[in-house]
N, C-alpha and C positions, 0 to 999 in steps of 0.2 A: 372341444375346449370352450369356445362360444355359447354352446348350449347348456353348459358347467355354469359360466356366470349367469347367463339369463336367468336362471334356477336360482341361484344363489340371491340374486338383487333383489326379488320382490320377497324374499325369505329375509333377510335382511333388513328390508325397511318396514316389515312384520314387524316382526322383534322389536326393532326402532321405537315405531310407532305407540306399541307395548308400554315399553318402559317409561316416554317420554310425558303417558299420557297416565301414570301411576300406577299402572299394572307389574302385578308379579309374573319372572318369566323363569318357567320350571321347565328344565333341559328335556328329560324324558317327553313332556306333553306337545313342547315344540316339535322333539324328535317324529314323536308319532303323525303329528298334523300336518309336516312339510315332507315325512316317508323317507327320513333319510337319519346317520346315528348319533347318538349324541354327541359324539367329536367333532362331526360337523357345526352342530350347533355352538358348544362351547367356543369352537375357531369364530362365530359369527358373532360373540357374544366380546370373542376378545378386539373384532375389528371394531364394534363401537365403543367399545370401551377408550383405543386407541386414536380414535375421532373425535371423542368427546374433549377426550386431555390434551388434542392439540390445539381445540377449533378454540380460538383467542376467549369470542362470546361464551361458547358452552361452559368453558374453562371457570369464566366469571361468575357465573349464573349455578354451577353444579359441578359437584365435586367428580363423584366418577359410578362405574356400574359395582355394585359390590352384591354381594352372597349373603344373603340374609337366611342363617340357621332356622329364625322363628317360624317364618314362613315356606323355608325348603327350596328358595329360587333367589333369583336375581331380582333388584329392583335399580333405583337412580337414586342416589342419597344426594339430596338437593343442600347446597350450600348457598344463597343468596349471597355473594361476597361485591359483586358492583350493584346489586338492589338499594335504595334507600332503607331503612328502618322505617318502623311505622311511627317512632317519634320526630326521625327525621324529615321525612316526605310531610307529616302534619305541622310542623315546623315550617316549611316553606312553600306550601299551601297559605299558611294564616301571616306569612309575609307578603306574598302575595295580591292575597285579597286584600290586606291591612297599606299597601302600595296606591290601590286605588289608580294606577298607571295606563289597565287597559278600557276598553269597551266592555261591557257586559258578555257581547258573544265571542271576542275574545279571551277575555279571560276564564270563562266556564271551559271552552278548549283546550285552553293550555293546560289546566286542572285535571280535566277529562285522562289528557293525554299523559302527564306529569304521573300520574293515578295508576292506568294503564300499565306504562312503561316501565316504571319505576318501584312497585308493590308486587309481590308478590298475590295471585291470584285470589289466593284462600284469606288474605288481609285486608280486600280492593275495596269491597263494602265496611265494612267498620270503619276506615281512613272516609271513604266517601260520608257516611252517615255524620262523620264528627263534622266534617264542612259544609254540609249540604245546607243548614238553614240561614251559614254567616253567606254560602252564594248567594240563597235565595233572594234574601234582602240587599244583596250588594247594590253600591252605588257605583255607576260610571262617571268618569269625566264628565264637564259642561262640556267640553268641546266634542265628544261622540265622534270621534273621528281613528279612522284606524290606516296607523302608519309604521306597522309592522315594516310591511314592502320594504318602504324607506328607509327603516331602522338597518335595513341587511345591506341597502345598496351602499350606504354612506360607509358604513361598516367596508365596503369593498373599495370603495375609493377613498378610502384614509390607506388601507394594508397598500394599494397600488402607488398611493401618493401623485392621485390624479386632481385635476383642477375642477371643481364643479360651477355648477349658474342654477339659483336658486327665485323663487320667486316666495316673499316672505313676508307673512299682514306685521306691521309692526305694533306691536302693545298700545304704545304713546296718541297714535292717531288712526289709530286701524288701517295704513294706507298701505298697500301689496306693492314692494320694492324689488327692484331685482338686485343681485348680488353676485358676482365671481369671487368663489372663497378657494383659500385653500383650507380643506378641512383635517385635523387635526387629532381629535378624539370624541366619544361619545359617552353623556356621561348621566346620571339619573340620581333626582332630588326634590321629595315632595312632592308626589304626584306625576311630576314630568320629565321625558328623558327630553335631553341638551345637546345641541349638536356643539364642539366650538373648533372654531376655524378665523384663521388671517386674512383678513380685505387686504387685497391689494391696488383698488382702485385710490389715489389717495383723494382726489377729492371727495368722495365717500368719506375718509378716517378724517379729514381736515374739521369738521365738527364735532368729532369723537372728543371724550375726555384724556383719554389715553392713544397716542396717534403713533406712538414708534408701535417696532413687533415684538415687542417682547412678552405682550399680552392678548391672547386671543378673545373674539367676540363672542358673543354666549347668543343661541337660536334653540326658540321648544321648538321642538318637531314638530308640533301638532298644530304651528303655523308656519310649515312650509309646505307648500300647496302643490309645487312641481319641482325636480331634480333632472338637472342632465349632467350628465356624468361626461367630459372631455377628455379627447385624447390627449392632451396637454398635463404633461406632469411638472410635478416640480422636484425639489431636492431640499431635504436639510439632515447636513452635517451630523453623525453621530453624536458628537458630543451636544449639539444645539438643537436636540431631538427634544419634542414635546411629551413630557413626562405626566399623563393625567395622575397618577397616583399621587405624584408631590401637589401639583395642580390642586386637585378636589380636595389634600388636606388642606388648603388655605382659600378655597371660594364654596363657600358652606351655604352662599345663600343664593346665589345664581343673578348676580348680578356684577355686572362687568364693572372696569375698573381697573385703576393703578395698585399695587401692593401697600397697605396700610398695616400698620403697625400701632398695636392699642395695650392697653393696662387701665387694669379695674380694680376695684375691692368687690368680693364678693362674701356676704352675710348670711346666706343661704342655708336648706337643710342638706347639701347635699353637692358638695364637688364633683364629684363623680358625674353626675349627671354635665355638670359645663364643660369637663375634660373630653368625654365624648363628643359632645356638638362642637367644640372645637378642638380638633386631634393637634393643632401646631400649639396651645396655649401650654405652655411651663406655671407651676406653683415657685413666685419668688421667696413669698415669705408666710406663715402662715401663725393665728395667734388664737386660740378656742377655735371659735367657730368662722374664722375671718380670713379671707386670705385674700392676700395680693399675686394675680398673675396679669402676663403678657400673652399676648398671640400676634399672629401674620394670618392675615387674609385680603381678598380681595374683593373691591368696591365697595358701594358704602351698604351693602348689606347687614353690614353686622352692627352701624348705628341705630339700625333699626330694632334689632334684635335685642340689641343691649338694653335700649330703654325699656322695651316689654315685659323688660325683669324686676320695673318696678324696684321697689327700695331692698331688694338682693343686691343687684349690684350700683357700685357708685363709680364714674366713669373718669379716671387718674389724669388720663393723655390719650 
């Protein structure tokens, strides 16, 4: 019986190997080259068949072994069902690159990889060919600094709801500060991802603008230099849980702050455009081309923004 399987296995992963690699596999000709009858091989043909449709991936990736009349045998009728499309995968390639967020040799990677994993083999080049000159010229960050690592760890101590100690160049005076946060969520806008997280030291928050917690700090990655991660957790309340979803629809510009509440007139060619850059803004009233709306956001980012719009919009409250 032993000597039954051992026979059988590398007959087996024959066939396998076969089908997987786009060959047609004709019963008779297997029969003859492994010396054994067709019934055998059919049985070999139905155990990958049965492997194929359970293994989760395979499942995803390829539908199943089927009987091709034209050709007289068996092949693997490929279904790409978790593959991206080739408009897809070039779709978030050219966001990507158009994010400007990594390093140059990171991001050609992730591309590489994103390419690889995700395209089907026979499509890899043509998707490459379409990105290849917008890589070639890409520009990275000024800051050239890669904080992938970082990006995972923080990522691990938010899910554990662990305390960290951060060491951090601050914008205002370039001075590297240390900080015990509790960190919160992670979150990515214009070039750069965001870490934000609650000081708890308060003479720290005693200068802040906004000092109760109800509103978290805002930190780019890309100037935090060191991360320790403590075994000190903390706790908040399901209901009093930090929601970045609601969060990021109302801090659009990555500056920290209290909750403000604004109304404009807008003259513009084009609402749609301001409804997107600000997801919380409502249309109150609108008259041709003119409309009056409100938003919630936070810090005074969006003073900023407002004015940029020049005589579009005119600024109510």
């Amino acid at each position: 019986m032993n000597d039954l399987k051992l026979d059988k296995t590398p007959r087996i992963l024959g066939i396998y190997s076969k089908l997987i690699n786009g060959y047609v596999v004709n019963k008779a000709d297997e029969a003859a080259n492994y010396g054994v009858n067709e019934r055998s091989i059919q049985r070999d043909i139905d155990d990958i068949r049965n492997f194929i449709d359970s293994d989760p991936l395979m499942q995803g990736m390829m539908n199943s072994v089927i009987y091709d009349r034209a050709v007289s045998g068996y092949r693997l009728e490929t279904l790409y069902r978790i593959r991206l499309t080739n408009s897809e995968i070039l779709a978030v390639c050219k966001i990507l690159l158009d994010s400007r967020a990594f390093t140059k040799k990171e991001m050609s990677e992730i591309l590489r990889k994103l390419i690889e994993c995700c395209v089907p083999k026979k499509n890899q080049k043509l998707v490459d060919d379409l990105i290849k000159n917008e890589e070639f010229h890409y520009v990275e960050p000024r800051h050239k600094i890669d904080f992938l690592d970082n990006l995972w760890e923080l990522g691990q101590a938010i899910k554990s709801c662990s305390y960290i100690e951060i060491s951090y160049t601050r914008m205002k005076d370039k001075a590297t500060v240390q900080r015990k946060l509790r960190p919160v969520g992670i979150m990515f806008s214009e070039y750069y991802f965001y870490l934000t997280a609650f000081i708890d030291d308060k003479e720290v928050r005693k200068d802040f603008d906004v000092i109760n917690d109800s509103f978290p700090t805002i930190y780019r990655l890309d100037r935090i230099s060191s991360i320790k991660v403590l075994d000190e957790h903390f706790h908040i309340p399901y209901a009093s849980r930090f929601e970045e979803g609601e969060f990021r629809k109302r801090i659009q510009f990555m500056y920290g702050g209290k909750l403000e509440r604004v109304r404009f007139k807008y003259k513009g060619p084009d609402v749609d455009s301001i409804l997107d850059r600000l997801p919380t803004a409502v249309i109150e009233s609108e008259d041709e081309n003119t409309y009056i709306l409100r938003a919630e956001v936070f810090g005074k980012g969006i003073d900023m923004w407002l004015k940029s719009q020049g005589n579009y919009i005119e600024i109510l409250k």
